[in-house]
C-alpha positions in Angstrom: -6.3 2.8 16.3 -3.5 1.7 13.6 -2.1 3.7 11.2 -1.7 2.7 8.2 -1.0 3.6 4.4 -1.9 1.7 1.3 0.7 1.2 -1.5 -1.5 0.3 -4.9 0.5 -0.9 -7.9 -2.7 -0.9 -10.7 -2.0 -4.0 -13.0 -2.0 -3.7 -16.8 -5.6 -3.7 -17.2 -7.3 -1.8 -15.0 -8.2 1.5 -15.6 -7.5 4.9 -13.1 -11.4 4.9 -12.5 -11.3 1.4 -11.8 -8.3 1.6 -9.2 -10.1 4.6 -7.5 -13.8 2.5 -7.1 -11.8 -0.4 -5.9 -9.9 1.7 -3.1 -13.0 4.1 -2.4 -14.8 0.5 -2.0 -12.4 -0.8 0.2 -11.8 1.9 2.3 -14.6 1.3 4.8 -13.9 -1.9 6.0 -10.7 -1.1 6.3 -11.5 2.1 8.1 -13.0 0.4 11.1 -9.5 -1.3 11.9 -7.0 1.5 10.7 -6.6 5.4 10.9 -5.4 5.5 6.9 -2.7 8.1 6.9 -2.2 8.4 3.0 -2.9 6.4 0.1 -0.1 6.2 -3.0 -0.9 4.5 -6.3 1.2 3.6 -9.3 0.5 2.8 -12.5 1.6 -0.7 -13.6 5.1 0.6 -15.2 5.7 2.9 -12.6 7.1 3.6 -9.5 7.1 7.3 -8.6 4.7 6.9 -5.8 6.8 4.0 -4.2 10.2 6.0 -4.2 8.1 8.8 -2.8 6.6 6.1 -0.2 10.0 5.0 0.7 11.7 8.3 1.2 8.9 9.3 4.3 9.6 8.3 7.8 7.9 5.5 8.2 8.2 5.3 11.9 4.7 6.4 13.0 3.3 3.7 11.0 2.1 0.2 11.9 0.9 -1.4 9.0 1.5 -1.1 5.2 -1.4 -2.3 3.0 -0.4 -3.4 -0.6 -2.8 -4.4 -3.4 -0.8 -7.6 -4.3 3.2 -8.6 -3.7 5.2 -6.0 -6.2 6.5 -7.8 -9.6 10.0 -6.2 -8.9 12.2 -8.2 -6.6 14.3 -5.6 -5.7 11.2 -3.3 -4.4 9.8 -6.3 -2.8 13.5 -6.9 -0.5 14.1 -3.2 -0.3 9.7 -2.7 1.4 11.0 -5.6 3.4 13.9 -3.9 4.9 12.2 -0.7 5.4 9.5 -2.7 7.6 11.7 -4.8 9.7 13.7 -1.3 10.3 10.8 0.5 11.1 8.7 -1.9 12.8 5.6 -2.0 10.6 3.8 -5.2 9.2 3.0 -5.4 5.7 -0.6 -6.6 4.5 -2.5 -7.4 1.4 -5.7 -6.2 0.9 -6.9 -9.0 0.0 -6.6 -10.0 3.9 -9.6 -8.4 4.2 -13.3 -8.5 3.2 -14.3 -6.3 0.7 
């Protein structure tokens, strides 16, 4: 099976309970595809989770599951990088039913 992590940035106007249903709602369709290794979220107008994200060795992983493209260009080239490096492929979540 796959591993994978999921990156969620929350936008503006959703709430922590509301990120948490969403994930805990998507989480077993995507469980029947992917061995989830760790799940980091964000609030909107942060980014403590991604630095933490992108400071792990990232080599055991095959697939990195976002919530949508990240707002900041620099994050976006820089999770780009990191992927080509380490050989993963980035998805969206909303590649798959939920």
């Amino acid at each position: 099976m796959k591993k994978a992590l999921i990156y969620y940035r929350s936008p503006k106007d959703q709430s922590n309970e509301q990120v948490i249903k969403y994930i805990e709602d998507s989480l077993p369709s995507l469980e029947k595809n992917f061995s989830i290794q760790g799940i980091y979220i964000d609030d909107s107008d942060s980014r403590e989770e991604f630095e933490n994200l992108i400071q792990l060795d990232l080599s055991f992983l095959d697939i990195l599951i976002l919530n949508r493209h990240l707002s900041d260009e620099f994050d976006e080239i820089l999770l780009k990088e990191i992927s080509r490096r380490e050989s993963f492929k980035i998805v969206y979540l909303s590649e798959f039913e939920v």
